[in-house]
KEVEXPA-924515 format. One record per residue (C-alpha): residue in one letter; chain; x, y negated, z. Coordinates in steps of 0.02 Angstrom, whole numbers, padded with zeros to 5 digits. Each point is the difference from the previous one (the first is absolute). Example, Ala and Ser with C-alpha at 12.3 -4.5 7.8 and 13.67 -1.06 7.14 Angstrom:
# KEVEXPA-924515
rest / kette / px / py / pz
A / A / 00615 / 00225 / 00390 .
S / A / 00069 / -00172 / -00033 .
END
This chain:
# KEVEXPA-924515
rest / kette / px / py / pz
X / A / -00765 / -01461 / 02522 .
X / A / -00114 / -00158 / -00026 .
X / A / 00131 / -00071 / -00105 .
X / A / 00026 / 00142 / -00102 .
X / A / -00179 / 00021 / -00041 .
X / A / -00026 / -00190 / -00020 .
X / A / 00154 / -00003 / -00155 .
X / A / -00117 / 00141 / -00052 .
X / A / -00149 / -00093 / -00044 .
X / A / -00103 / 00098 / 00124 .
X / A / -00093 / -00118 / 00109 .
X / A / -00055 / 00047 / 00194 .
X / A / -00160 / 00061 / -00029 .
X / A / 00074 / 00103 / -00113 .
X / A / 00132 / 00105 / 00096 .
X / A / -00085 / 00108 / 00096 .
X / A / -00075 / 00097 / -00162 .
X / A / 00199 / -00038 / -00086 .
X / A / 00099 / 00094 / 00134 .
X / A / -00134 / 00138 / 00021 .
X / A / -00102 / 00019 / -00143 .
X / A / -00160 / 00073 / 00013 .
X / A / -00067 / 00166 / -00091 .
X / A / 00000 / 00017 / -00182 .
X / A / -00201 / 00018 / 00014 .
X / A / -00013 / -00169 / 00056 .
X / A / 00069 / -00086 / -00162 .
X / A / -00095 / 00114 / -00095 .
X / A / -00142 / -00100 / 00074 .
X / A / 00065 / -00153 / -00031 .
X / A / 00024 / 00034 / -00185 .
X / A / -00035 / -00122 / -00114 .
X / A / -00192 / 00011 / -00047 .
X / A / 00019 / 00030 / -00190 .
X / A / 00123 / 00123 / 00032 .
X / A / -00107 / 00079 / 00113 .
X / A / -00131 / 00010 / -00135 .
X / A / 00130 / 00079 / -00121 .
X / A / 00037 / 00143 / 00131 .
X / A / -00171 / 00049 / 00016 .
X / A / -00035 / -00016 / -00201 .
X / A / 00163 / 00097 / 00002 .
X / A / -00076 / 00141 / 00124 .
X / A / -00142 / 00025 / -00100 .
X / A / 00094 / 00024 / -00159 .
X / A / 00090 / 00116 / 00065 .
X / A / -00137 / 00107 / 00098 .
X / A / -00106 / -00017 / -00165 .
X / A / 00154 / 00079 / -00083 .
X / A / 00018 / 00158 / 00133 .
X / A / -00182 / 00042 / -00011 .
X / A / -00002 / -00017 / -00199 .
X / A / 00141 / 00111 / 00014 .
X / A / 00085 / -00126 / -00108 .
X / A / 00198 / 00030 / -00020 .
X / A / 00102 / -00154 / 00095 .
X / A / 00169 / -00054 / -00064 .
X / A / 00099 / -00136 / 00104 .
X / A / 00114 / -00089 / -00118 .
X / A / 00154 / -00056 / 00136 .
X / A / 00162 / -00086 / -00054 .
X / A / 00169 / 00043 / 00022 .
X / A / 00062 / -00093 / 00132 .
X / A / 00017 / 00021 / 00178 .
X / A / -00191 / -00061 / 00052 .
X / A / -00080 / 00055 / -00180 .
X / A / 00061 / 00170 / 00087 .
X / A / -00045 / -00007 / 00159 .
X / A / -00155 / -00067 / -00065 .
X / A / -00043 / 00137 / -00102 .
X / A / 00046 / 00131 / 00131 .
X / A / -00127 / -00071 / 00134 .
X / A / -00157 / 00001 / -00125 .
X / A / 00055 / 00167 / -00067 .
X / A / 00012 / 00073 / 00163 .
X / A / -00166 / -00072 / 00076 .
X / A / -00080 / 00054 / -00156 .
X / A / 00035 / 00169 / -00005 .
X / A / 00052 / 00024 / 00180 .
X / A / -00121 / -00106 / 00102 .
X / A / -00144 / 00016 / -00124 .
X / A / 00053 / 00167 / -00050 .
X / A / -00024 / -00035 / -00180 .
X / A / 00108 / 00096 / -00145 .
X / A / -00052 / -00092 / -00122 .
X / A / 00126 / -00116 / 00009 .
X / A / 00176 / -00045 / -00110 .
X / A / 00116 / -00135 / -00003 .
X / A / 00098 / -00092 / -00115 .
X / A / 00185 / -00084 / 00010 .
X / A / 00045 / -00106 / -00157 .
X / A / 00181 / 00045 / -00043 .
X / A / 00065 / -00194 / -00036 .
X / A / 00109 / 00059 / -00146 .
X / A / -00158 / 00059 / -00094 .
X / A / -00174 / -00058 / 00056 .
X / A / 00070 / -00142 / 00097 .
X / A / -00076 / -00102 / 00149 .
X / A / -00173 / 00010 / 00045 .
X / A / -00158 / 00038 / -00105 .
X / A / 00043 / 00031 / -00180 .
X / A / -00066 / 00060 / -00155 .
X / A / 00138 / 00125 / 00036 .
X / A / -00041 / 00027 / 00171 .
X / A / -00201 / 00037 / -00054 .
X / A / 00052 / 00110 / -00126 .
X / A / 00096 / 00107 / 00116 .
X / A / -00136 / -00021 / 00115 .
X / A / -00108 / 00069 / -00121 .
X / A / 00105 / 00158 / -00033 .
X / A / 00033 / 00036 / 00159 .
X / A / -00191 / 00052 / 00024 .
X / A / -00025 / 00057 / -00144 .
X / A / 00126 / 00123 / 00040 .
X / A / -00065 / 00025 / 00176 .
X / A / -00180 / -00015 / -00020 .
X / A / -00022 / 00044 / -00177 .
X / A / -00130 / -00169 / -00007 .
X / A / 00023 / -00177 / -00020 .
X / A / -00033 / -00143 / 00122 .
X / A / 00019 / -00016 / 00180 .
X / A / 00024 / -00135 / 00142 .
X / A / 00177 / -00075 / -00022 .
X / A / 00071 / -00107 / 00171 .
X / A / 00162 / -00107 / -00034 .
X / A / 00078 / -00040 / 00157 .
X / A / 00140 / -00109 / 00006 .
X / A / -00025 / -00052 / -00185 .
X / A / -00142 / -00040 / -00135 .
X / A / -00066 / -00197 / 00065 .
X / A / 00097 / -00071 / -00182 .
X / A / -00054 / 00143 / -00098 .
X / A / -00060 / -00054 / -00167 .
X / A / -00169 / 00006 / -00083 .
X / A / 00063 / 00107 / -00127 .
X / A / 00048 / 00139 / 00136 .
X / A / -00156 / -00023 / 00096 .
X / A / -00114 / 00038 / -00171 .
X / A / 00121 / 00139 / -00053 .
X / A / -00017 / 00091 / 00191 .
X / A / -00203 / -00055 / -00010 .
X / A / -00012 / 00082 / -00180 .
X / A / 00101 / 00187 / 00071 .
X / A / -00152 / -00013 / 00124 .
X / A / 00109 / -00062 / 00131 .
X / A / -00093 / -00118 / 00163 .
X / A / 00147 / -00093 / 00087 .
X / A / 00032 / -00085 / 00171 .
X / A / 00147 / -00095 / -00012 .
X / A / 00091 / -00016 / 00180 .
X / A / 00143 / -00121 / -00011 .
X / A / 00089 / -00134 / 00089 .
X / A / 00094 / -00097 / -00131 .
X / A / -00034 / -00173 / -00058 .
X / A / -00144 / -00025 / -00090 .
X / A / -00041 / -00061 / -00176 .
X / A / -00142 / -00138 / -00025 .
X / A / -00133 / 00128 / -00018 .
X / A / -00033 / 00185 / 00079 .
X / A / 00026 / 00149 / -00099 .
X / A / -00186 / 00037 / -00054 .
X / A / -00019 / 00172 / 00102 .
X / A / -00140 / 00062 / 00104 .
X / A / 00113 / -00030 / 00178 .
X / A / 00148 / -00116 / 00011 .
X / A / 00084 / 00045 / 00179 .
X / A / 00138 / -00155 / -00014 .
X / A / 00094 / -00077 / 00174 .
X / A / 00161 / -00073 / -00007 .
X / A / 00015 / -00023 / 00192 .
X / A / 00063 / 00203 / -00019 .
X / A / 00074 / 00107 / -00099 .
X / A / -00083 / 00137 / -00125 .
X / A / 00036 / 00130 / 00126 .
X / A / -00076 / -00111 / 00127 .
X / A / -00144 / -00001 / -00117 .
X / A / -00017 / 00175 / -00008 .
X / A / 00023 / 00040 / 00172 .
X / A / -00169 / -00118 / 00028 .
X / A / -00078 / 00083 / -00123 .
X / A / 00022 / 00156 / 00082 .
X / A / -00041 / -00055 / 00155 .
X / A / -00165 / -00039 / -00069 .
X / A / -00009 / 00159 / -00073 .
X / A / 00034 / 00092 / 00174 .
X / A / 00181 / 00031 / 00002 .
X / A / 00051 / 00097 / 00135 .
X / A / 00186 / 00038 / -00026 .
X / A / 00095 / -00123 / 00095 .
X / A / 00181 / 00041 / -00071 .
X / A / -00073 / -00094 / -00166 .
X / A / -00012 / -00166 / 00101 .
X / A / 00202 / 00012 / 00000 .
X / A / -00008 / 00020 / -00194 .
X / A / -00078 / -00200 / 00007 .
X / A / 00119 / -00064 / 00122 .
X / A / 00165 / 00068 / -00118 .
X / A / -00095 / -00065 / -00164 .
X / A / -00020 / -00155 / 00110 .
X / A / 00153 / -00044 / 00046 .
X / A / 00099 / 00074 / -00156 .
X / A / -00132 / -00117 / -00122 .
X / A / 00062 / -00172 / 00123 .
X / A / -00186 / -00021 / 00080 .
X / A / -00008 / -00127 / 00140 .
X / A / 00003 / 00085 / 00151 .
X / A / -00134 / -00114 / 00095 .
X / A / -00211 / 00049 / 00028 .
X / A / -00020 / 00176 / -00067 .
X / A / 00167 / 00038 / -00091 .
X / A / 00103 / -00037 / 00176 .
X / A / -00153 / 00120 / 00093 .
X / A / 00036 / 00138 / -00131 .
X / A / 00175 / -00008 / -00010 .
X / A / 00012 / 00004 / 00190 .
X / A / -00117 / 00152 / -00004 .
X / A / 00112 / 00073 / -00123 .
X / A / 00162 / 00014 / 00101 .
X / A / -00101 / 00087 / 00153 .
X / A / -00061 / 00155 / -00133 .
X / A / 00176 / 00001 / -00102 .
X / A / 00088 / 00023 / 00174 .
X / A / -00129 / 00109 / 00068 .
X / A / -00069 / 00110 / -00142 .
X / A / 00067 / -00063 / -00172 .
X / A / -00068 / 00090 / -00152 .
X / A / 00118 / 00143 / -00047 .
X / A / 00055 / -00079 / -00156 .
X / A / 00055 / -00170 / 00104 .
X / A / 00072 / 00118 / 00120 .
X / A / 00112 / 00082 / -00123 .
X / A / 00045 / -00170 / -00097 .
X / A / 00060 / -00071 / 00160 .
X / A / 00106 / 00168 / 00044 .
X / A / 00085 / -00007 / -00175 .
X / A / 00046 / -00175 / 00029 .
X / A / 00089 / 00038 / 00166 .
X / A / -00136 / -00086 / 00114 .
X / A / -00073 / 00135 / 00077 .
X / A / -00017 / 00017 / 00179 .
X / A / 00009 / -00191 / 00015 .
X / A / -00121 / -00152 / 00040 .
X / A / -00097 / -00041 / -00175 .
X / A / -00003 / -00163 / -00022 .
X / A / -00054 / -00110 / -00132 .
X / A / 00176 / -00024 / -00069 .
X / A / -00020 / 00194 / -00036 .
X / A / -00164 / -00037 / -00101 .
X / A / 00059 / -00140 / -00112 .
X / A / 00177 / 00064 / -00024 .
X / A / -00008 / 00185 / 00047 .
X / A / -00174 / 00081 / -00071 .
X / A / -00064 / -00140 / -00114 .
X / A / 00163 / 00031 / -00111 .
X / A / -00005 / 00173 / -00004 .
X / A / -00193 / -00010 / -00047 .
X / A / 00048 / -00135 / -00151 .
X / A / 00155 / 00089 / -00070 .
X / A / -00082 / 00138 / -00095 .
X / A / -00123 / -00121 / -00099 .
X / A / 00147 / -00091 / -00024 .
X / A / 00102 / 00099 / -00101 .
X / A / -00130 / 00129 / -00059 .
X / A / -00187 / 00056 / 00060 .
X / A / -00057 / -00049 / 00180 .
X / A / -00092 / 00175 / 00011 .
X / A / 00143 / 00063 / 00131 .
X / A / -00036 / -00133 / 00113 .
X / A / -00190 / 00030 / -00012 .
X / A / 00018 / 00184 / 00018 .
X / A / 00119 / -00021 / 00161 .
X / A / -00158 / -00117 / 00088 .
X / A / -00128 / 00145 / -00060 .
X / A / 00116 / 00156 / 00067 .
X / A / -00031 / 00095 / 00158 .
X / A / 00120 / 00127 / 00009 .
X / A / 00164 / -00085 / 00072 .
X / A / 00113 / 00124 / -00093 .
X / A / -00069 / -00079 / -00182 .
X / A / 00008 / -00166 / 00085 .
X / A / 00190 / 00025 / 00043 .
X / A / 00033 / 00051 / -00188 .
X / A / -00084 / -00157 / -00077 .
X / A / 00080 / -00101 / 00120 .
X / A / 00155 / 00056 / -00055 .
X / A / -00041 / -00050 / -00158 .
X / A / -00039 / -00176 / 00041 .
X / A / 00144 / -00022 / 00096 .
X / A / 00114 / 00049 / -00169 .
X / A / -00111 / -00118 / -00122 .
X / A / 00010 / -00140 / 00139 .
X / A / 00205 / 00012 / 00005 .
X / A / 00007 / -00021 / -00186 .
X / A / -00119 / -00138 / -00010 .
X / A / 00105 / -00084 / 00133 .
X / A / 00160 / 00006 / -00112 .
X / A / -00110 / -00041 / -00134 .
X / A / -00043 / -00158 / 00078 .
X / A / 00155 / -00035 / 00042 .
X / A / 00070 / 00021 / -00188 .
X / A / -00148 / -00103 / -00072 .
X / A / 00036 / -00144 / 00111 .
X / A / 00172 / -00018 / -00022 .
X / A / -00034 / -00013 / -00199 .
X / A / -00154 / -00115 / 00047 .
X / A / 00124 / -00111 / 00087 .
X / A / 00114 / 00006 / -00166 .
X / A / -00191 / -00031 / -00107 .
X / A / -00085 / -00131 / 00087 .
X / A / -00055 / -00111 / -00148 .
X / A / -00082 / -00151 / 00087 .
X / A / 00103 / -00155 / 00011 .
X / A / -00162 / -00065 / 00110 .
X / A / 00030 / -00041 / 00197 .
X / A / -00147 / 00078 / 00029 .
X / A / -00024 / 00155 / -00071 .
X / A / 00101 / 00153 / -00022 .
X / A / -00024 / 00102 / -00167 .
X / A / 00083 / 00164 / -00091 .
X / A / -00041 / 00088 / -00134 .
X / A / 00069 / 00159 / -00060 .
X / A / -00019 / 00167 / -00096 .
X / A / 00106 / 00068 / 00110 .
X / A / -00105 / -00025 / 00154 .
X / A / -00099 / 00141 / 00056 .
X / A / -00185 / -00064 / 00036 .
X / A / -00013 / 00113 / 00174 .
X / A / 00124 / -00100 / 00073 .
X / A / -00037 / -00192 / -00064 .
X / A / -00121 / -00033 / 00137 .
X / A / 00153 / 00059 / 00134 .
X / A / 00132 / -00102 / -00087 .
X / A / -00122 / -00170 / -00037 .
X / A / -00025 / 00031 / 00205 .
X / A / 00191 / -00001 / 00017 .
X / A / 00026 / -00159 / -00103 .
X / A / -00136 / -00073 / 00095 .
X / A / 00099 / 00033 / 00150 .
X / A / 00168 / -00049 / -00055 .
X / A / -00038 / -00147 / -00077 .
X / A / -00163 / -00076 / 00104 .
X / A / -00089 / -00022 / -00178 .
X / A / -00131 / 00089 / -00093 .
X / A / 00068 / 00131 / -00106 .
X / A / -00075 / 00104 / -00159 .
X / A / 00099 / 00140 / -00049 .
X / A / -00051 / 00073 / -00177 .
X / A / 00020 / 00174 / -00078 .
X / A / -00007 / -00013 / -00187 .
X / A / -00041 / 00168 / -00091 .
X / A / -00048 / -00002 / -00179 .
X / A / -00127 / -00102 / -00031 .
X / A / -00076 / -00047 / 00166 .
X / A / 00102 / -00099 / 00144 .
X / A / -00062 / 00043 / 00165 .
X / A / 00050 / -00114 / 00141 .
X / A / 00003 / 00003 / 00210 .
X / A / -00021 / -00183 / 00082 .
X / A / 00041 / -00013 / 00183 .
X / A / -00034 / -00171 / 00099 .
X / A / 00040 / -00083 / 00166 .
X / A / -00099 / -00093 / 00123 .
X / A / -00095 / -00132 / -00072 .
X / A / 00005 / 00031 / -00183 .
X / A / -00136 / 00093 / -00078 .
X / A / 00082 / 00102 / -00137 .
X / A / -00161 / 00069 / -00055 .
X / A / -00098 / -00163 / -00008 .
X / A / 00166 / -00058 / -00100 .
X / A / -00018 / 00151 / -00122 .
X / A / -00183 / -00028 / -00030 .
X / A / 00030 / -00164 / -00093 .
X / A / 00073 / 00116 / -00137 .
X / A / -00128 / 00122 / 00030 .
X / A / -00057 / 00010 / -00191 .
X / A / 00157 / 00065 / -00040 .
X / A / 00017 / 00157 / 00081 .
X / A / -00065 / 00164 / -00062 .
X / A / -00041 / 00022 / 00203 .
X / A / 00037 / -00103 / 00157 .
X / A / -00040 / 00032 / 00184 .
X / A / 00082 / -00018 / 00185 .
X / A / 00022 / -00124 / 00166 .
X / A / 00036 / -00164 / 00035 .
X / A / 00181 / 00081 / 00059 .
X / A / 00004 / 00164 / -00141 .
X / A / -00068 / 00009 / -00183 .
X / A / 00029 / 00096 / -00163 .
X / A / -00028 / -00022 / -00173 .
X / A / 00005 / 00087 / -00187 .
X / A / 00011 / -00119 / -00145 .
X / A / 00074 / 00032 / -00178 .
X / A / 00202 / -00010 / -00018 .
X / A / -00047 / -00116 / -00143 .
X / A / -00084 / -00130 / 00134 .
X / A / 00154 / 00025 / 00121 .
X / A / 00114 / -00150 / -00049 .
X / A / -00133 / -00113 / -00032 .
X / A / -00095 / 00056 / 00168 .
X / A / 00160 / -00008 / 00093 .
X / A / 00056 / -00174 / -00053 .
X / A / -00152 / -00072 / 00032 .
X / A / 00001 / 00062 / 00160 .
X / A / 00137 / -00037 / 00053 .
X / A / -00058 / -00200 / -00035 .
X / A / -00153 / 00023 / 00094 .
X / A / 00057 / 00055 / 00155 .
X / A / 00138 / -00144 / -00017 .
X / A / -00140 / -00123 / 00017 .
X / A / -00104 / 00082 / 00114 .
X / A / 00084 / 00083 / 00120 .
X / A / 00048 / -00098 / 00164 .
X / A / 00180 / 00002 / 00032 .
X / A / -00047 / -00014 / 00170 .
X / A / -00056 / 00171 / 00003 .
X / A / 00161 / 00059 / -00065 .
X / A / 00095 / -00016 / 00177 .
X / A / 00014 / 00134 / 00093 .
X / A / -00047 / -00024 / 00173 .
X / A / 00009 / 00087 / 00156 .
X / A / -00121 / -00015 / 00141 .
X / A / 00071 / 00021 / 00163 .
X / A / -00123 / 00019 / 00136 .
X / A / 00083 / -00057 / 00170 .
X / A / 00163 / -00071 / 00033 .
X / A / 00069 / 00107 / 00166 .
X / A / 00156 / 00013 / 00077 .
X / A / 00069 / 00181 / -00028 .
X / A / -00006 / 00048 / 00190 .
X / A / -00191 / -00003 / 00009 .
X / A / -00015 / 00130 / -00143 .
X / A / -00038 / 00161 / 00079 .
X / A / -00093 / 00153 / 00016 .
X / A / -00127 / -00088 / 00099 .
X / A / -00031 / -00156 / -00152 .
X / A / 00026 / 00135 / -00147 .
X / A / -00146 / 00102 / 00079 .
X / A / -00103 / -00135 / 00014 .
X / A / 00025 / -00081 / -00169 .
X / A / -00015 / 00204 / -00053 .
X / A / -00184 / -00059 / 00020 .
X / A / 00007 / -00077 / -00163 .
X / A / 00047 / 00175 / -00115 .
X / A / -00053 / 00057 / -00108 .
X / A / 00097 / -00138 / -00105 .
X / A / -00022 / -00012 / -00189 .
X / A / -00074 / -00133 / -00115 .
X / A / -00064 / -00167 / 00110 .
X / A / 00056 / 00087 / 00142 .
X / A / 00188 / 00004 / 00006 .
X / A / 00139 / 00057 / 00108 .
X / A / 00021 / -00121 / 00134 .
X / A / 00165 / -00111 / -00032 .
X / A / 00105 / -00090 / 00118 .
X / A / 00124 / -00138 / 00021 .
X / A / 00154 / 00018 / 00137 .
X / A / 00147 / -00130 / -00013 .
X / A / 00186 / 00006 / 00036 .
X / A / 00021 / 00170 / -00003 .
X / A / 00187 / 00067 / -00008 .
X / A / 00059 / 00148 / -00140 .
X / A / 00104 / 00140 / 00129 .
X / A / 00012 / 00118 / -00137 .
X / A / -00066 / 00039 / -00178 .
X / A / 00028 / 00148 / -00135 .
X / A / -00075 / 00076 / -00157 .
X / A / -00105 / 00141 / 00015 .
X / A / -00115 / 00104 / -00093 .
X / A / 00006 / 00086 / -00154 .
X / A / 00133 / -00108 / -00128 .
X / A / 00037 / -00114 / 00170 .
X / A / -00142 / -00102 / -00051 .
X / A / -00046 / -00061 / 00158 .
X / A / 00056 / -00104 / 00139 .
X / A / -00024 / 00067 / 00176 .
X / A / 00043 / -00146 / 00136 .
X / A / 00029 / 00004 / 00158 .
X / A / -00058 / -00165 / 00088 .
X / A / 00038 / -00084 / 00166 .
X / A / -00108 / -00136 / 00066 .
X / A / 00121 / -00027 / 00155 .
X / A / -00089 / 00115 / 00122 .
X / A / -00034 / 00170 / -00094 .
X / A / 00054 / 00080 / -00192 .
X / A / -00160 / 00034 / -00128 .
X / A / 00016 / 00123 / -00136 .
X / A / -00040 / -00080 / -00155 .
X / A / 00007 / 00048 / -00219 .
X / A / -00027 / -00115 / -00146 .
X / A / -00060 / 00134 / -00127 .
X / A / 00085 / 00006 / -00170 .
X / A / 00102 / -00159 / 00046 .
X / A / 00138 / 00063 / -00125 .
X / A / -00107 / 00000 / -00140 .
X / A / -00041 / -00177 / 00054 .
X / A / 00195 / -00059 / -00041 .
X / A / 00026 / -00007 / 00218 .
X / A / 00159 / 00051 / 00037 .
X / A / -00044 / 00000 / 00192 .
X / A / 00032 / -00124 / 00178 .
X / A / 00170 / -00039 / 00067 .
X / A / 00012 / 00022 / 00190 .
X / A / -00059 / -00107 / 00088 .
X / A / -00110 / -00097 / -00119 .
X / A / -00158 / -00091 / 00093 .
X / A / -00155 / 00035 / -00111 .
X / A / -00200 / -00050 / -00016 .
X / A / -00081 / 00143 / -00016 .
X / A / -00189 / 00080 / -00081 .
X / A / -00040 / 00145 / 00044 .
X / A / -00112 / 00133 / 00038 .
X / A / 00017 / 00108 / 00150 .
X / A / -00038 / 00177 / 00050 .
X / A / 00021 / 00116 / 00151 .
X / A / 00083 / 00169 / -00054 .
X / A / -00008 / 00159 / 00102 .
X / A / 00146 / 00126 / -00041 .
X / A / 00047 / 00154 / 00096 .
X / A / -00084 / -00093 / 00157 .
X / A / 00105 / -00151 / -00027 .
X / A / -00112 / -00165 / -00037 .
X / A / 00075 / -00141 / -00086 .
X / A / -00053 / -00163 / -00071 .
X / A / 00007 / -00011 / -00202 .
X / A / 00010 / -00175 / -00098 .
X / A / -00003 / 00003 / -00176 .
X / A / 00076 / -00158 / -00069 .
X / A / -00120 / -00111 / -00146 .
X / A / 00106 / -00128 / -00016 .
X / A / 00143 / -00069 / 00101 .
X / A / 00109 / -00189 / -00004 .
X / A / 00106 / -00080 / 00102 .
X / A / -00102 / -00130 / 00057 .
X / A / -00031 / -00118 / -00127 .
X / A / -00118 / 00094 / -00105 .
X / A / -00140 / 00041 / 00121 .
X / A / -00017 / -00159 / 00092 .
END
C-alpha cells in the first residue's frame, strides 16, 4: 500500500486523512479565507433577499454539475429555508447559449415579470457567470437585478464587478452550491450525492474535499439515492447493484447531459426536483431515449470528423463542419482526444456563427492556448483539459490557420506520448482477494486518483474469443503456470487486434477486480496494454 500511495504523490503524513477522509465539516473549516468571506457576504445576500421578500432566480447551466448545481440551491431555498419565492433558469445552448447573456438576462427578466408581475430580484449563477461580460452585468444591474456569481471555471484578469463573487476551482459548481447551502443550513443529505455525480461527471480531482464528498456520495446513492437517481439507474439496467463511480461518470452523468445536448436540459432538472417516483420513472425514460440517440449521434459525427480533420499540425486536431451538430462537438473533440493523444477542436458551423468544442490531454492547457486568440471570439470560457468558443464563420479560416501554427511552436511534443503509469510490478500469483481489498482502500478512483495498474510477465494465452455486442472484445483466458485468470481487452477489434495465438507469452497492464456472481468469486484483469516483452522493459 505504501508504494501505491507514494506513485500517488501522497506523502506519509498524509495517508491517514487519504484512506479515511475526514467529515465534510472539517474542510469547510479549512476553506480558503477569501472564500470564506464570499460565503458569508453570500449568506447575507441571500437572507436580505428572503426578508425583503425579494424574488430569487438561480441561473444554472446545462450540463451535468450546472444541474446538479441548480437543484441543491433550489431545493435548500425553498425546502430548507422554506422560501417560494424562488425560480430557476436553464439556458437552452441553441438559443441563449452558455452562461450569463444578454439573452439569458432578458429571459431572466421575463420570467418574473411573468411570475411576480415586478422587476428585479437576486439572481445566483452556479456553475457559470465568472467571464460574464460588462455589458451583461450593466444590462442585469439596469432590470434591477443584484447578482452573486458562483462558478468554478478559469478566471479572466479581473472579477466580474458584482456585489459577491463565490469562485473555487479546487470543486465543481455543484460543489459550490452544495457549500453554499451548507452555510445556509441544508439539511437534506440526498443533495450531497447531487455534488459527488457533478463531481466526478465535470473530471474534479478526487483528493482533499472532492475525494471526502465523492466518498460520501456512494454511501447515500447505495443507501437512500434521490428518487430521480434511483429511477435513472433502474432504466439503465443497474439497479439492485453496487453504485460505483463508474455508474456516475458513465451511467447518470450522461443521462443528466443528453437532454441539454440535443434540446433543453429542463428534463434533467425536473427529474433532480421530483418526488413522486412514478414521474421520476417517466422522465427517466425519457432520458434514456435522448441519451441512445445522442450516442449514435456521436458516433456518426466522429466518423465524418475523422473524414474532416483539417489540421496538417502534429499537434493539434481540428474539424470544422456545417454538418456537425454543436450538442455533440464537445463528445466527439473528447473522442479525437482519445484516439489520437492530441488536443482536438471540433467545430459546428451554422450560418453565420461557428461554434467550436476543444478537448485536451494531460499537460496541455487548451484553454490557456485559446486565450492567446481571445479577442477573436464573440465568447470563450472552460479548463485547462475542456473549453468552448463562438466566433464569426468569417474569422474561422483565418482563426484556424493561425492556430494551428501556434500550437506547432508551442506545444511540447513531449506531451504528445501517451503514457501509462503502472503502479507495481507483481507476479500474477500474489494478486488476490486479499491485495485487491487492500488496494480497494484507494477507491473512489477518478481524476489524480486512478485505478491502480499492474505489471505481471510471461504470462501464457490458453484461450481467447470475441465477445460482446459486434464481437468487439477480446475475453482471454490466461495461465501463469500454476492457475488460469479471466481476462478482456475492451473494444480490441475496433483497435485493428485480431487476437493471441495459443500459447503466446505476454507482458501484461492491467487492472484487477474481484467479481462476485451467483456466490462464485473470481479474479477480473482488464488488460491496458499488453507486448511480448520488448515493449515494457
Amino acid at each position: 500500500m505504501s508504494g501505491l500511495l507514494h506513485n500517488r504523490g501522497i506523502e506519509p503524513a498524509e495517508r491517514e486523512q487519504f484512506l479515511n477522509p475526514p467529515s465534510i465539516s472539517y474542510y469547510l473549516k479549512h476553506l480558503p479565507p477569501t472564500f470564506k468571506a464570499s460565503l458569508k457576504k453570500a449568506q447575507e445576500e441571500i437572507t436580505q433577499a428572503i426578508k425583503q421578500n425579494t424574488p430569487i432566480i438561480i441561473h444554472g447551466d446545462y450540463d451535468a454539475d450546472g444541474i446538479c448545481a441548480t437543484a441543491i440551491l433550489y431545493k435548500t431555498l425553498t425546502e430548507t429555508l422554506g422560501y417560494k419565492k424562488v425560480l430557476y433558469f436553464i439556458p437552452n445552448r441553441f438559443d441563449q447559449g452558455y452562461g450569463l447573456s444578454l439573452d439569458s438576462v432578458k429571459e431572466i427578466d421575463k420570467l418574473a415579470l411573468d411570475n411576480y408581475r415586478g422587476q428585479g430580484g437576486l439572481i445566483i449563477t452556479v456553475d457559470c457567470g465568472i467571464t460574464a461580460e460588462t455589458q451583461v452585468i450593466k444590462s442585469a444591474h439596469d432590470l434591477g437585478f443584484k447578482l452573486i456569481i458562483a462558478d468554478h471555471h478559469q478566471k479572466k484578469e479581473s472579477d466580474p464587478q458584482v456585489p459577491v463573487v463565490l469562485w473555487n476551482d479546487s470543486m465543481v459548481g455543484a460543489g459550490i452550491a452544495l457549500v453554499l447551502s451548507i452555510i445556509l443550513g441544508l439539511k437534506d443529505e440526498q443533495l450531497l450525492s447531487l455534488a459527488g455525480i457533478a463531481t466526478v461527471t465535470d473530471l474534479a480531482p478526487l483528493k482533499g474535499f472532492n475525494r471526502a464528498l465523492v466518498k460520501k456520495s456512494l454511501i447515500i446513492l447505495n443507501t437512500n439515492p434521490p428518487p430521480g437517481i434511483k429511477s435513472l439507474l433502474a432504466v439503465s439496467g443497474r439497479a439492485g447493484g453496487e453504485v460505483s463511480v463508474y455508474d456516475l461518470g458513465y451511467i447518470i452523468g450522461p443521462r443528466l447531459n443528453a437532454a441539454g445536448r440535443l434540446d433543453s436540459a429542463h428534463d434533467s432538472l425536473k427529474l433532480l426536483l421530483e418526488k413522486c417516483e412514478d414521474e421520476t420513472a417517466k422522465i427517466a425514460q425519457k432520458l434514456n431515449a435522448v441519451n441512445m440517440e445522442r450516442q449514435e449521434m456521436t458516433q456518426r459525427m466522429f466518423e465524418l470528423a475523422g473524414k474532416l480533420v483539417v489540421s496538417s499540425s502534429d499537434k493539434v486536431i481540428l474539424a470544422a463542419s456545417p454538418e456537425f451538430h454543436e450538442g455533440v462537438i464537445g463528445l466527439v473533440a473528447g473522442k479525437l482526444a482519445q484516439k489520437y493523444y492530441k488536443p482536438a477542436i471540433v467545430i459546428s458551423v451554422n450560418g453565420d456563427t461557428a461554434k467550436g468544442s476543444a478537448r485536451s490531454v494531460a499537460g496541455v492547457n487548451i484553454i490557456e492556448l485559446l486565450r492567446h486568440f481571445e479577442s477573436r471570439f464573440i465568447g470563450l470560457g472552460g479548463h485547462p483539459m475542456a473549453a468552448g468558443f463562438s466566433l464569426k464563420k468569417e474569422n474561422l479560416e483565418q482563426f484556424t490557420a493561425d492556430f494551428i501554427k501556434f500550437t506547432q511552436e508551442t506545444v511540447s511534443p513531449d506531451l504528445l506520448i501517451p503514457v501509462l503509469n503502472i503502479d507495481l510490478e507483481l507476479p500474477l500469483s500474489v494478486v488476490d482477494a486479499d491485495l485487491l481489498k487492500e488496494v480497494d482502500q484507494l477507491k473512489p478512483y477518478g481524476i489524480a486518483n486512478p485505478e491502480p495498474l499492474f505489471l505481471s510477465r510471461d504470462v501464457g494465452v490458453a484461450g481467447s474469443d470475441f465477445v460482446g455486442r459486434d464481437g468487439a472484445h477480446l475475453s482471454l483466458k490466461l495461465f501463469d503456470g500454476q492457475s488460469t485468470y479471466k481476462a478482456i481487452l475492451f473494444d480490441a477489434k475496433n483497435l485493428g487486434f485480431l487476437g493471441f495465438d495459443l500459447g503466446t507469452k505476454l507482458d501484461i497492464v492491467y487492472a484487477a477486480a474481484i467479481k462476485e456472481f451467483n456466490g462464485r468469486v473470481s479474479l477480473d484483469l482488464v488488460i491496458k496494454d499488453w507486448d511480448s516483452g520488448e515493449r515494457l522493459n
